[in-house]
C-alpha positions, -999 to +999 in steps of 0.1 A: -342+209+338-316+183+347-318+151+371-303+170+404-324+203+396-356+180+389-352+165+424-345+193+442-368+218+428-396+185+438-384+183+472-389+215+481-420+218+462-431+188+486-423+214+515-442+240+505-468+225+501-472+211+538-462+243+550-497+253+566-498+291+551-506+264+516-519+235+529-548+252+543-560+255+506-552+219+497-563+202+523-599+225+527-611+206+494-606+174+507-620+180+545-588+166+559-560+179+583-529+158+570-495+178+585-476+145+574-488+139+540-502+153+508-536+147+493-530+149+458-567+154+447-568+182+467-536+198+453-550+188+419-585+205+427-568+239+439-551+240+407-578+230+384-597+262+404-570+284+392-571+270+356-608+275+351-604+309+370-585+324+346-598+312+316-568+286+307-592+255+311-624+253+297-649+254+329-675+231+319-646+207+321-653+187+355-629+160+344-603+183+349-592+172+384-585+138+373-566+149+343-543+166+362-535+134+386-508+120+367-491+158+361-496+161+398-481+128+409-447+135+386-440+164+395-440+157+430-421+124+426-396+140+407-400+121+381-414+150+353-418+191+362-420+217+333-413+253+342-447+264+335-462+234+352-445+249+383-454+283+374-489+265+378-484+256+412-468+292+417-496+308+409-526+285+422-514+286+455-502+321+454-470+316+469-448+342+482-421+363+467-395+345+486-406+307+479-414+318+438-377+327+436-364+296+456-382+274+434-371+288+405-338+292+414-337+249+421-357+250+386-324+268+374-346+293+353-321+323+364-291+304+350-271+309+333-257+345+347-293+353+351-308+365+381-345+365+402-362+398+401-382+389+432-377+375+471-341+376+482-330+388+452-344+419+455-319+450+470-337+481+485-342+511+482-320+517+449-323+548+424-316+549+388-286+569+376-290+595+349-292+588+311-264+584+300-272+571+264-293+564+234-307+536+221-305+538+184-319+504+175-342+480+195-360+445+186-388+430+213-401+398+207-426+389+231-438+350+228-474+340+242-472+303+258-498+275+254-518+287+283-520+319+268-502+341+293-464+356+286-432+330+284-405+350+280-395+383+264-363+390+245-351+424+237-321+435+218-304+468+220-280+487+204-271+518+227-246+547+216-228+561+251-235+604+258-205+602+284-189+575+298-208+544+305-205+509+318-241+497+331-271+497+310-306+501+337-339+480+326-368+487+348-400+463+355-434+469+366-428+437+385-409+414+408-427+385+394-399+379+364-363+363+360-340+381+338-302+371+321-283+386+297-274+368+266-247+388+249-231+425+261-228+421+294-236+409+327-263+408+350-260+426+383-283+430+416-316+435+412-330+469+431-362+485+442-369+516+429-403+521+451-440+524+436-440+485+423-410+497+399-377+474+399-348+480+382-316+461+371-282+468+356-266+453+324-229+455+331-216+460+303-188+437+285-166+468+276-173+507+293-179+530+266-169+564+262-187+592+246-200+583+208-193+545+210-219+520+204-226+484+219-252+459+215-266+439+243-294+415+242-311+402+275-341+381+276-370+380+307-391+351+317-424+358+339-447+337+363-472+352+376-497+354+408-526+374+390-524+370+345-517+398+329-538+419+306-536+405+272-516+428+257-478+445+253-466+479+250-432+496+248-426+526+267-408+551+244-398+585+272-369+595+257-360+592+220-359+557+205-350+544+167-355+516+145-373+502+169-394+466+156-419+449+182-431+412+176-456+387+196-453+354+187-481+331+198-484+299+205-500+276+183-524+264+209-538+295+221-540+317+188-558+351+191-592+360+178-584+392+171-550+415+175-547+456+171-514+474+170-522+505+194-510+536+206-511+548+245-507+585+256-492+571+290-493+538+303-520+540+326-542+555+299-565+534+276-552+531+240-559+563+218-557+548+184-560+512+174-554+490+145-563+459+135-537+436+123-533+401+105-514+371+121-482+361+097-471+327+085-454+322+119-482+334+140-472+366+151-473+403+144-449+430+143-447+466+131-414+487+130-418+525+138-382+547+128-388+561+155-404+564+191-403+595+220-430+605+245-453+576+235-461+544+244-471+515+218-478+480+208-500+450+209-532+442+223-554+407+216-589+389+219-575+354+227-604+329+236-611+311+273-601+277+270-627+252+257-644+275+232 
């Protein structure tokens, strides 16, 4: 992130984290009530919690505290603050839809023409229109980061029009993402579509009438208050072809072991399960011609930090 977006995304971290609703949680693991000042080793002992927690630090590791000083102290000078370093913060301190989105607006992670799934950004109650078309070719590639929990998520779509179209809908199981549109379109207001389901509306570069085809690629990044299960699937109601799914891990956080599966619904265990080989690049993928009334993809073994 740049200098102005660095400072400001800091500042307001600094505010948040006075505001009692999260100092409370700071300031109970250092015995202290400080409305005027933070306590770093407290902040840096709430986060360590989270790490260990969820398996992204190894928790025989009581150093950990102290090695997250300095990352602690830059970020909230200002002076050095990754995006998943904040999604650390995010997270360990379970902070509310509304302040997620306002840091990561500052952070500029929407931008550019993206937009915040969750807090303000968020329009409700909104319903999806009907189909209107066909997707006859789809790539996912869904990258793993370092801490072993989803970065981003980049999809690309080539959709052929049934009637008259100018707005492609993408639905999440979550509020908890931001999401821009590289090439096809543009990105318009998020909506809530009611049981945890959110939707949002490519708007297309050029309508389409009946027949014609466009591409449109759009990529999602995530943070998240509770990790994910280790795995991805793509949800396949309506016909889909040439579709091709990818995970690419991280070289830090590698899986043990990876199976390709198959889901009769998606709140269903897997059916039928494969186990698959990481490539040169570290990643798998499988292509399927084509996709309807199914739901498939990836699922991996990777190990808690420190073993």
């Amino acid at each position: 992130m740049d200098r102005k977006a660095l400072e400001n995304t800091s500042r307001h971290l600094r505010e948040l984290l006075l505001d009692p609703q999260y100092a409370c949680l700071w300031q109970a693991r250092v015995g202290r009530r400080q409305s005027h000042a933070l306590h770093q080793s407290g902040i840096c002992q709430v986060l360590a919690e989270y790490l260990w927690t969820n398996g992204l630090q190894p928790v025989d590791d009581e150093a950990l505290p102290r090695k997250l000083k300095d990352r602690v102290y830059r970020a909230l000078a200002g002076s050095s603050l990754s995006l998943a370093t904040l999604r650390w913060f995010i997270e360990a301190f379970e902070m509310s839809p509304d302040h997620a989105a306002a840091l990561l607006r500052l952070a500029g992670s929407a931008e550019p023409g993206g937009m915040l799934i969750g807090g303000r950004a968020v329009v409700a109650p909104g319903v999806l229109p009907p189909r209107r078309h066909r997707t006859v070719a789809l790539q996912d590639r869904h990258q793993i980061g370092p801490d072993g929990l989803p970065a981003s998520h980049r999809t690309v779509q080539v959709i052929r029009a049934e009637d008259e179209l100018d707005r492609y809908p993408c639905v999440f199981d979550t509020d908890a993402a931001g999401f821009r549109v590289v090439r096809g379109g543009t990105c318009g207001e998020p909506y809530a579509l009611g049981e945890r389901l959110f939707g949002i509306d490519v708007m297309l570069a050029e309508p389409l009438r009946r027949g014609e085809t466009a591409t449109v690629e759009y990529e999602t990044t995530f943070w998240y208050r509770t990790p994910p299960p280790p795995e991805f699937r793509r949800a396949a109601v309506d016909l889909l072809t040439n579709v091709s799914l990818q995970v690419q891990f991280h070289h830090l956080r590698l899986p043990q072991r990876v199976w390709c599966s198959q889901w009769p619904a998606l709140d269903a265990s897997p059916e039928r399960s494969e186990s698959v080989e990481l490539d040169a690049e570290k990643s798998v993928r499988r292509d399927f011609p084509a996709l309807e009334r199914t739901v498939v993809g990836f699922r991996w073994e990777i190990a808690r930090a420190g073993r």
